[in-house]
N, C-alpha and C positions, 0 to 999 in steps of 0.2 A: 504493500500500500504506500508509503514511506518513497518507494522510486517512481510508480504511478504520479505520487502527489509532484518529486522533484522534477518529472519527466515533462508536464503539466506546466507548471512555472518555467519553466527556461524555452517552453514553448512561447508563453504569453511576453515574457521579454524580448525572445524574435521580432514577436509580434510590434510592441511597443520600438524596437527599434526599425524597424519598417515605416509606421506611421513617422517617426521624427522624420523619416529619407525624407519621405513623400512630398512632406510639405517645405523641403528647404526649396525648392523656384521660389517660392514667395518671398525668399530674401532678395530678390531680385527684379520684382515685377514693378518698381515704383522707379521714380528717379533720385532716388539715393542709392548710392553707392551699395549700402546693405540695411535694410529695414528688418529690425526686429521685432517690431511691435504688429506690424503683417505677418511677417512668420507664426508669430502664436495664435493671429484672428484664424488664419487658415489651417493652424492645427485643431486646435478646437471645433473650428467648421466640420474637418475632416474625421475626428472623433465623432460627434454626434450624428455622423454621415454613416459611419462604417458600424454603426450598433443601431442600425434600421437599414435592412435589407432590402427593403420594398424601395427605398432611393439610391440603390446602385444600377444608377442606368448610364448605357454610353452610348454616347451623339453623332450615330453614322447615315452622311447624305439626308441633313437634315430630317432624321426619324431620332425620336428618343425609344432606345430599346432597355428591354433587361439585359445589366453585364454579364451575368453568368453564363444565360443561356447564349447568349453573341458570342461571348470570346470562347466558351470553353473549345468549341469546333477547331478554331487555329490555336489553340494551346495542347491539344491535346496531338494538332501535326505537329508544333514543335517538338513535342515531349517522343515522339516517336521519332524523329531524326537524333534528338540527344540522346534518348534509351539507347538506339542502332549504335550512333559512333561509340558510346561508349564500352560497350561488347564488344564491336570491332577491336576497338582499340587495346581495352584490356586484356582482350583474349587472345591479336595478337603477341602483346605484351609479353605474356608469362607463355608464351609458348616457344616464343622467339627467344626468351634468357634462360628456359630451362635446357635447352641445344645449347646456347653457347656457353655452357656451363663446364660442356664435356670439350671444349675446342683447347687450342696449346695458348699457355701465357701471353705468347706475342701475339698471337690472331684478335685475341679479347679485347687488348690494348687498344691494335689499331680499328673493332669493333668500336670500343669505346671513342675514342677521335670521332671517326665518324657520325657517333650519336651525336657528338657535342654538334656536330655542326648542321645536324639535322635540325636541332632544338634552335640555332637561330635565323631558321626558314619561316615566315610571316605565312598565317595563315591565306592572305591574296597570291603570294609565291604558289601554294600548294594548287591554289582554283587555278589558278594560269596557266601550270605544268599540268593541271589534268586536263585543261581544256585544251591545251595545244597537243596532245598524245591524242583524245579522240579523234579530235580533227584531222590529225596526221593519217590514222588508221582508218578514216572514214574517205580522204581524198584521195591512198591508195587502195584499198579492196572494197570501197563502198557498203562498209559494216562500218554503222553507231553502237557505239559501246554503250552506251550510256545516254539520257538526254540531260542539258547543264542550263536550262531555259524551261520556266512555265509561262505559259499561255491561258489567261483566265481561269478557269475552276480547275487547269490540270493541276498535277501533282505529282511532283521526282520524288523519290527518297535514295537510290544508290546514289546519286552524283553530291549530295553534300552530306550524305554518312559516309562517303569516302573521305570527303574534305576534312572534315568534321574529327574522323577520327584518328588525323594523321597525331596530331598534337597530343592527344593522351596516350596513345599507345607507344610516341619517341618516349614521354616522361618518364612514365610508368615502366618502360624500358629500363631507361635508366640506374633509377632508381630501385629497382627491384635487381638489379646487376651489382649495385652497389652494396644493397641490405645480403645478397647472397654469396657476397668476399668476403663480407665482416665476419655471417655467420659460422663459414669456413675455416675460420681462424679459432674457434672456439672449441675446449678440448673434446665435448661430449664426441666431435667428429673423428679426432683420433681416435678416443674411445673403441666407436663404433669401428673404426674402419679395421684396428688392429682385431675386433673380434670376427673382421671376415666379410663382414656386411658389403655387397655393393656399392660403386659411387651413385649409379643412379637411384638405388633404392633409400640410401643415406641423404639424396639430397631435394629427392620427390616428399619421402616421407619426413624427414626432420626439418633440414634445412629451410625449403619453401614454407614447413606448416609454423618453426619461430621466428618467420621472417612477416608472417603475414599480418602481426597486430600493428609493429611499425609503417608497413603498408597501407595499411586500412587510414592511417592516421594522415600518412603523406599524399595519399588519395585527393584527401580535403581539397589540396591548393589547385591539384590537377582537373578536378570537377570545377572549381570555382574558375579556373583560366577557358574549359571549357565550354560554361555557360555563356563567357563572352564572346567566345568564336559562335559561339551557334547562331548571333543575331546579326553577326558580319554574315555569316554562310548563309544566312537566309535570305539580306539584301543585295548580295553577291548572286546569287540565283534567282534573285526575284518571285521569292517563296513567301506566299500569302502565311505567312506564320506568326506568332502573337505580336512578335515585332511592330510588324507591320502596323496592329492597329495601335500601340504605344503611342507611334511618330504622331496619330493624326488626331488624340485628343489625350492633352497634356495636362489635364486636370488630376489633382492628387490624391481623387479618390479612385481613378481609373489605374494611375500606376503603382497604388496601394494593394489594389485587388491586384492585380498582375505579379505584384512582388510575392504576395501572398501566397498564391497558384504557383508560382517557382518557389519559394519556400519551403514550403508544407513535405512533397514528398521526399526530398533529400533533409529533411532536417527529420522525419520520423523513420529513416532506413539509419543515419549515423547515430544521430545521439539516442534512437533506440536500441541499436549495437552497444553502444558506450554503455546506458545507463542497465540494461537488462540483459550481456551478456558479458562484457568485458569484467563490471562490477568495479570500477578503478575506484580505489583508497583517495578520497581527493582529498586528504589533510597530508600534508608533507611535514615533513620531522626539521623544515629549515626555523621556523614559528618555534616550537619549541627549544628549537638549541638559542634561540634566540634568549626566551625568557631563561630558561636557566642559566644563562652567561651573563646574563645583566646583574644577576646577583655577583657573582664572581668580579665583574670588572669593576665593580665599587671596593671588592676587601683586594685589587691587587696593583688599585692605581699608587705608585710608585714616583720619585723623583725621576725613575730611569724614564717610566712610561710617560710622564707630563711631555719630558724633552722629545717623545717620537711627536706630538702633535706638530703639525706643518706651519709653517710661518707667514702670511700671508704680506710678501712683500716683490720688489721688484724684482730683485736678485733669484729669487724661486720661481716667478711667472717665465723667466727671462731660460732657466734651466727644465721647464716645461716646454719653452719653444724649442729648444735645443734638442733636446730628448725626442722630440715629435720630427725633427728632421732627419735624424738619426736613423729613427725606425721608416722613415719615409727613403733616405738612402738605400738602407737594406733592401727594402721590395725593391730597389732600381737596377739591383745587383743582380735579379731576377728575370733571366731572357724574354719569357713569359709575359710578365708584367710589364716590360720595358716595352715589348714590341706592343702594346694592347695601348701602352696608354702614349706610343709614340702617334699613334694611326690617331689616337680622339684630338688628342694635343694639336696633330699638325692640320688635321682636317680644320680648326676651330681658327689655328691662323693663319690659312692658305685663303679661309673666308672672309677676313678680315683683312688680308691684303687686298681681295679682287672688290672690297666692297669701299676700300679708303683710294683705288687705282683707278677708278673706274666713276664717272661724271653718272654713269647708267649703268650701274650692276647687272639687269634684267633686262636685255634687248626683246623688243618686242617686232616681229616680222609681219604683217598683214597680206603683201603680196611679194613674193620672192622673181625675181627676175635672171637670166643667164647675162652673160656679156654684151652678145645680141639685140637683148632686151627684148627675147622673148620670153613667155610665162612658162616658169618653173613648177612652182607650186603654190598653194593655198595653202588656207589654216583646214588644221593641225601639220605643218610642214615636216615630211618622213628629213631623216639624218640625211646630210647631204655635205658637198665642200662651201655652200652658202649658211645653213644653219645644220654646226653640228650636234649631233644628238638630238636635231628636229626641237619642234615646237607641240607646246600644249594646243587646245581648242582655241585658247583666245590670239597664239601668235608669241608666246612667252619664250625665251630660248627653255630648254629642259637645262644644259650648261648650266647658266648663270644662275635658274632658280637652285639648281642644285649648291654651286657655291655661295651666294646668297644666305641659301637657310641653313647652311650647317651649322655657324654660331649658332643662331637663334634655335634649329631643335634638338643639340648638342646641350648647350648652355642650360636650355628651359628644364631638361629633362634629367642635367644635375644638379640643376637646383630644388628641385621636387623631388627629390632621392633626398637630396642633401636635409631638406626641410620636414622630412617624415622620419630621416634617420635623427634629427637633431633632438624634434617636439617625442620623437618615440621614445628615448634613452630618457631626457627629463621627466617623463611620465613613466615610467620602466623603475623609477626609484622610489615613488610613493608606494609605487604599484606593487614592492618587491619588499620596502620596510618601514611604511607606516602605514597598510592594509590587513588586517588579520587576516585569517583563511579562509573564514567565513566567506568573508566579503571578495576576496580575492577568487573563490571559485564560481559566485555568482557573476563575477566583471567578466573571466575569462569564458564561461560560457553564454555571456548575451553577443560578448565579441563575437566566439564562433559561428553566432550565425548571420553574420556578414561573409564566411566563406559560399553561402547558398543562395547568395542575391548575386546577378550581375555588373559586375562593373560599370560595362560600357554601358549598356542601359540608363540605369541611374545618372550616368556624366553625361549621358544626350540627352536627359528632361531636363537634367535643373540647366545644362552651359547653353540651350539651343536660342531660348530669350533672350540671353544677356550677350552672346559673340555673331548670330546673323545679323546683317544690315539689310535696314531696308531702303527705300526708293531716293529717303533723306537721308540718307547715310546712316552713324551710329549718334547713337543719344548720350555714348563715356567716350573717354579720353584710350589712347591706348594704352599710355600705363596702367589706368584703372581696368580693361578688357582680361591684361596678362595677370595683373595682380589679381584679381578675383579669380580668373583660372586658376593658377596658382593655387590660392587657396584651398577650391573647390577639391580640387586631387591630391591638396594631400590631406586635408579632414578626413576625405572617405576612407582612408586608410593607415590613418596614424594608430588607429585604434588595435588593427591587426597587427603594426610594427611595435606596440607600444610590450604587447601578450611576447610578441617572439622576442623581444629581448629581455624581458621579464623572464622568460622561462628561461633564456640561458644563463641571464645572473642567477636565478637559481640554481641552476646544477653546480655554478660556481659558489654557491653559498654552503654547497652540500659539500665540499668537500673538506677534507681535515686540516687540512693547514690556515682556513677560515675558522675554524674551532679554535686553534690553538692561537689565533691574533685575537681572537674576541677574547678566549681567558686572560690575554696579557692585558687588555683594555683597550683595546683598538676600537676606536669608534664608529659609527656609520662613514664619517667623510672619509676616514685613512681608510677604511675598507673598501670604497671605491676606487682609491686614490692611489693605494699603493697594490692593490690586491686583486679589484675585479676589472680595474682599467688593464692591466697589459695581460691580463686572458681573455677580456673582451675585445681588447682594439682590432686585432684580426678578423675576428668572426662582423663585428662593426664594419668593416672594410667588406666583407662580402654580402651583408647584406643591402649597403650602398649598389652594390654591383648587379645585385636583382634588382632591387627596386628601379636603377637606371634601366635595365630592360622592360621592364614591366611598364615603365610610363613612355618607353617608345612605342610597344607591342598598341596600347591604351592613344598613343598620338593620331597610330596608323588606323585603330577602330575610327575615332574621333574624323578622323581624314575623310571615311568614305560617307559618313552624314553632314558632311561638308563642315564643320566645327573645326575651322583654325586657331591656331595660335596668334591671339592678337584680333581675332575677327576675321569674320565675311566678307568678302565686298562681292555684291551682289548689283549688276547694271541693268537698266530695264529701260524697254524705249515703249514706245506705244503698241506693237504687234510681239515683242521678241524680250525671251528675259536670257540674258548671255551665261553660260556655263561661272560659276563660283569660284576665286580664287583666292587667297591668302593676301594680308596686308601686307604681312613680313616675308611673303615667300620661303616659307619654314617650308621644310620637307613633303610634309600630310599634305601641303594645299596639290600634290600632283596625286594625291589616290584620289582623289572625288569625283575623279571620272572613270573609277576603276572600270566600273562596270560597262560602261557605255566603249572604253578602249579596249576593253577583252571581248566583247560581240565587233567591234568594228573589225577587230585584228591592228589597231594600232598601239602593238606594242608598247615603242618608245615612250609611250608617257608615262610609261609604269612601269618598266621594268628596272630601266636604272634606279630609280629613285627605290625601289625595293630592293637591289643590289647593294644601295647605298645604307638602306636603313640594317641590313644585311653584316654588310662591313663593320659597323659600326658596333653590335649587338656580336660579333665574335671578337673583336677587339676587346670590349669590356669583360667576356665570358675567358681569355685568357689571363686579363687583369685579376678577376675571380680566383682561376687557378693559381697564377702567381705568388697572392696573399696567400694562400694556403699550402703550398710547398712552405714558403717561408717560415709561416706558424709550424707547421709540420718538422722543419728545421730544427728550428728553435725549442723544440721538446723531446728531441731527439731520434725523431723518425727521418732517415735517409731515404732522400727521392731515387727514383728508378734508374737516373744515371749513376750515382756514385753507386747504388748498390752495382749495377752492371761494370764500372769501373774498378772497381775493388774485387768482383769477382774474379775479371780479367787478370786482375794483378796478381790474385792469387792462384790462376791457373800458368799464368806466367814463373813464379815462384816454385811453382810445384814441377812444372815441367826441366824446371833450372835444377832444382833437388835430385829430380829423378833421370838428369845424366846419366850417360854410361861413364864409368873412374876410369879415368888412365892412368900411365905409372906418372906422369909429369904433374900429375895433382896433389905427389907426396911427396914432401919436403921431409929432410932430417938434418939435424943438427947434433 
C-alpha cells in the first residue's frame, strides 16, 4: 500500500511539473521582456481548466472539438512509430553487442571508434542517407523500398521507425558495450569460467542479466533524446502525428494535455519498474555519516585544524587561477583533447576573421551570370566557380552563412552548456548538504520526470512567440531575443544537470577519505574545496561536453521549425511570403528548408551545414574522451597506448633474455 501510495504522489508531481511547463509562453506574451504576474493568471487559468474535462477542447479549422477524442487518433500514430523505433533499436542493440562480445580486442576497439562517430550523425543526416539509398535503388531496378512522403490520410511507418531508431539503438549500443567490459572484469567471471562454464553461457546468463538494472536506468536519457527525434521524424516526413496538431494551437491547456498523453505511459513502465520491482533503499548512509560526524568535528577542532580553514584573500584567488591553468595545460598534453578543441577554437576565429575582413560576410546572388552574360543560374544557385557551395532559397552564399554563424552557434551553444553547468553545481550543493533525504528523494524524483517530456516540443511552444517576426519586424531588441533564449534552454534543464551532479558528489561523499576529513573537522566549504572539487572537475568537464552537444543536436531541432538564434526574419509582399532565414546566420537558419531540399534533391543546402554541425559535435566528443584519459591518468589507470607500449617493451626484453649465449658473452677475471 505504502508504494501504491509513493507511486501515486510522484505521479501527481509529474503532473504538477507539466502544468508549471505549460504555462511558461505566458512569460512572454506581453511587451515586457518577462511578465510574471501573466505567468501565474495563466496558471491558475490553466488549473481550473484541466480539473473540468468537459473544457478540454481544441480549435481545429475553426470547429471547437473535444481534445481527447481529436488528438488521441494522431497520438496514438505517434506512439506507434516511437513503440517501433524503439524495439528496433533496442533489439538491434543487445543483439549486435552480444556478437561483439565474442570478436578479438582490436576489432571491439575499432567497433567502438566507429560507434563514436555514428552517435554524432544528426538525426536529418540519417532521413537524407535513407532517402538518397531509396532513391538510388529505385532509379536503378525501379523497386521502392520504402515510401519517405504522406499524402493526406496516408500513412508510412517503416520509413521513420527506420529513422527513428537509428539513434537509440547506436546509444544503447554503446553503452551496453560498455556496462558488459566493466562486468567482465569482475571476479564472479573468473569464478565461473575457471569452473568450466562457457563464454557464451557466462555472458548471456550473468553478464547481460547484472548489467541490465544499470541499463534500464541509462535507458532514461536514451528514451528522452528519442522523444525528440520523433517530432523532427514526423515533420521531416510530413506525418500527420501529434506534433503536428501542437504547432497549430499553442494554448497551455492543449500542450498540457499533450505532455500529459506523453507522460503517462513511460513514467508508469519506469518508475513502476523502480518503485514495485527494483525496491531501491532510497535513504543513502551519506545523511547519516553526516550527523554522526558533526558530533565528532566539534570535540576534535584543534589549533592544527583552525589553520586548515582557507584564507580568503588575493594571494589564494590568484593560486586558484594558477592551479586551474595547470590542470587546463595537462588536458593540452592530451592528442585527443588538443585536436577537439583545436577544430572548435579555430573554426570560432576563422569566423571572426571572414566576419571583421569582409564589408559583406553573407553574399547574396539573385541572378548568377557567365562571362558572356548569359544566365547561369537562379535561386537556390547548385555549387559552381561563381557561387561556391551554391546558394540557399533566398540567394545567401551557403560559404559565408557557414562562416558567419560558426561564432554565433559555437559561442551560443557554450554558453548554454556553460550556464546549466555553472547554475547546476551551485544548486548541486544545497541539493547535496543542506536537503535531508527526505526531501532530496522527492526533488530527484519530480526531476525524473522531465526525462519523459520532450525537449524540443516544449522549446517550440514557449520560443515560437517571442523569436518569429512578423510583417513589422520584431517587437525586442536582439540582445533581448538571444538572452531570453538563453535562458529558456537552460531552465528546462538545469534541473536535470543540477540531480546528475548531485549524484556524483554523492558517491564522492561516500567515500572514506571524506569520513576521515569530516572527523578531522573539515567543513562543508574545504570539502568542496579541497576534496570534491579535483574528483569533480573532470567528470565537470564532461558533462560540459554533453551538454554542448545536446544544445546543438536541440539548435538543429529548433532549425527545422524555423526558430533561430537571435530570431526570424520573415519577408512578405502582397501574393508571396519568402522562405525564413536567421538574423545572425547561425548555422540552424540553413535546416528550415530541410525538408523542402530533401524532396527537391537540393542537397547543398543541407548537407554541408550538417557536415559542419557534424564536425563540430566529434570535435567536442574527442575533447570528452580527452578529459577522461587524463582523469583516468591521474588515478592510475594506463590508457591503451602505454599499456601497448610497455607490453612491447617487455616482449622486447624478453626476446633480448631469451638469446641464444655464446662463448663471447662470458667474461673472467
Amino acid at each position: 500500500m505504502k508504494k501504491l501510495l509513493r507511486f501515486t504522489l510522484y505521479y501527481i508531481l509529474g503532473i504538477i511539473g507539466i502544468l508549471f511547463i505549460s504555462a511558461i509562453p505566458a512569460l512572454f506574451q506581453s511587451s515586457q521582456m518577462i511578465n510574471f504576474s501573466l505567468y501565474f493568471e495563466q496558471l491558475i487559468e490553466l488549473i481550473k481548466t484541466i480539473i473540468q474535462p468537459e473544457n478540454w477542447t481544441y480549435y481545429y479549422l475553426d470547429r471547437e472539438l473535444s481534445m481527447l477524442s481529436f488528438l488521441m487518433d494522431p497520438y496514438l500514430y505517434s506512439m506507434r512509430i516511437f513503440i517501433g523505433a524503439l524495439c528496433l533499436g533496442f533489439g538491434l542493440a543487445f543483439l549486435l553487442a552480444i556478437l561483439t562480445m565474442f570478436l578479438p580486442s582490436a576489432l571491439k576497439q575499432l567497433i567502438k571508434r566507429v560507434v563514436g562517430f555514428l552517435e554524432s550523425i544528426p538525426d536529418l543526416m540519417v532521413a537524407f542517407i535513407l532517402q538518397l539509398f531509396v532513391v538510388t535503388i529505385y532509379q536503378h531496378t525501379d523497386i521502392l523500398l520504402m515510401k519517405f512522403a504522406t499524402l493526406g490520410e496516408e500513412r508510412i511507418y517503416l520509413a521513420p521507425i527506420v529513422v527513428l531508431s537509428f539513434l537509440p539503438m547506436v546509444s544503447l549500443y554503446r553503452v551496453l558495450l560498455l556496462l558488459l567490459d566493466e562486468e567482465m572484469t569482475k571476479p564472479y567471471v573468473e569464478l565461473a569460467r575457471s569452473k568450466g562454464l562457457r563464454e557464451h553461457f557466462i555472458i548471456v546468463n550473468h553478464v547481460l542479466r547484472n548489467s541490465m538494472k544499470s541499463l534500464f536506468y541509462q535507458s532514461k536519457i536514451i528514451v528522452w533524446t528519442t522523444l525528440s527525434s520523433l517530432f523532427v521524424v514526423e515533420y521531416i516526413f510530413n506525418i500527420s502525428g501529434i506534433s503536428s496538431f501542437i504547432m497549430t494551437d499553442f494554448r497551455p491547456i492543449v500542450l498540457a494535455i499533450v505532455l500529459i498523453m506523453i507522460f503517462t505511459p513511460l513514467f508508469l513502465i519506469y518508475q513502476g519498474i523502480e518503485v514495485f520491482i527494483f525496491n531501491e533503499k532510497y535513504y543513502s548512509t551519506t545523511i547519516h555519516l553526516k550527523r554522526k560526524n558533526n558530533v565528532k568535528q566539534k570535540q576534535v577542532k584543534t589549533k592544527e585544524i583552525q589553520q586548515y580553514k582557507p584564507k580568503l584573500s588575493l594571494t589564494s584567488f590568484k593560486k586558484q587561477l594558477i592551479r586551474l591553468f595547470k590542470n587546463f595545460f595537462q588536458y593540452l598534453k592530451n592528442p585527443k583533447f588538443i585536436i577537439g578543441f583545436t577544430v572548435i577554437t579555430g573554426l570560432v576565429i576563422i569566423s571572426f576573421v571572414h566576419t571583421l575582413f569582409n564589408d559583406n560576410p553573407v553574399q547574396q546572388y539573385v541572378l548568377v551570370y557567365d562571362d558572356a552574360g548569359k544566365l547561369v543560374s537562379n535561386t537556390p544557385h547548385p555549387p559552381s566557380k561563381y557561387v561556391p557551395m551554391g546558394s540557399d532559397y533566398l540567394g545567401y552564399s551557403i560559404k559565408d552563412q557557414l562562416l558567419t554563424g560558426a561564432k554565433y552557434t559555437i559561442i551560443f551553444a557554450a554558453s548554454i552548456s556553460l550556464l546549466r553547468l555553472i547554475f547546476g553545481f551551485l544548486f548541486a550543493i544545497p541539493y547535496n548538504f543542506f536537503i535531508n533525504d527526505r526531501w532530496r528523494r522527492w526533488i530527484k524524483k519530480w526531476v525524473d520526470g522531465f526525462h519523459y517530456l520532450p525537449l524540443t516540443v516544449i522549446s517550440v511552444v514557449i520560443l515560437s512567440s517571442y523569436l518569429m517576426g512578423g510583417v513589422t519586424g520584431f517587437s525586442n531588441s536582439l540582445t533581448e531575443r538571444i538572452l531570453i533564449q538563453g535562458i529558456i534552454l537552460t531552465i528546462l534543464v538545469v534541473p536535470l544537470v543540477t540531480v546528475l551532479i548531485g549524484n556524483e558528489m554523492n558517491l564522492i561523499l561516500e567515500k572514506e577519505f571524506i569520513t576521515g576529513a569530516r572527523v578531522l573537522g573539515a567543513s562543508r566549504k574545504q570539502l568542496i574545496k579541497r576534496h570534491i572539487m579535483p574528483h569533480l572537475g573532470a567528470k565537470l568537464g564532461v558533462i560540459f561536453g554533453q551538454q554542448f552537444i545536446q544544445v546543438l543536436l536541440l539548435m538543429i531541432h529548433l532549425g527545422l521549425f524555423q526558430l533561430f538564434l537571435g530570431g526570424t526574419s520573415v519577408m512578405f509582399d502582397q501574393f508571396y511570403r519568402a522562405p525564413a532565414h536567421s538574423v545572425t546566420f547561425e548555422w540552424s537558419g540553413l535546416i528550415s528548408n530541410a525538408r523542402e531540399a530533401l524532396m527537391t534533391e537540393h542537397y547543398w543546402i543541407v548537407v554541408p551545414v550538417l557536415l559542419a554541425f557534424m564536425m563540430v559535435i566529434i570535435a567536442m566528443q574527442l575533447c570528452i574522451e580527452g578529459i577522461q584519459e587524463v582523469q583516468q591518468a591521474r588515478i592510475g589507470v594506463r590508457s591503451r597506448r602505454v599499456r601497448w607500449k610497455n607490453r612491447n617493451k617487455q616482449k622486447q626484453d624478453n626476446s633480448n633474455t631469451n638469446q641464444t649465449l655464446k662463448p663471447e658473452h662470458f667474461h673472467f677475471y
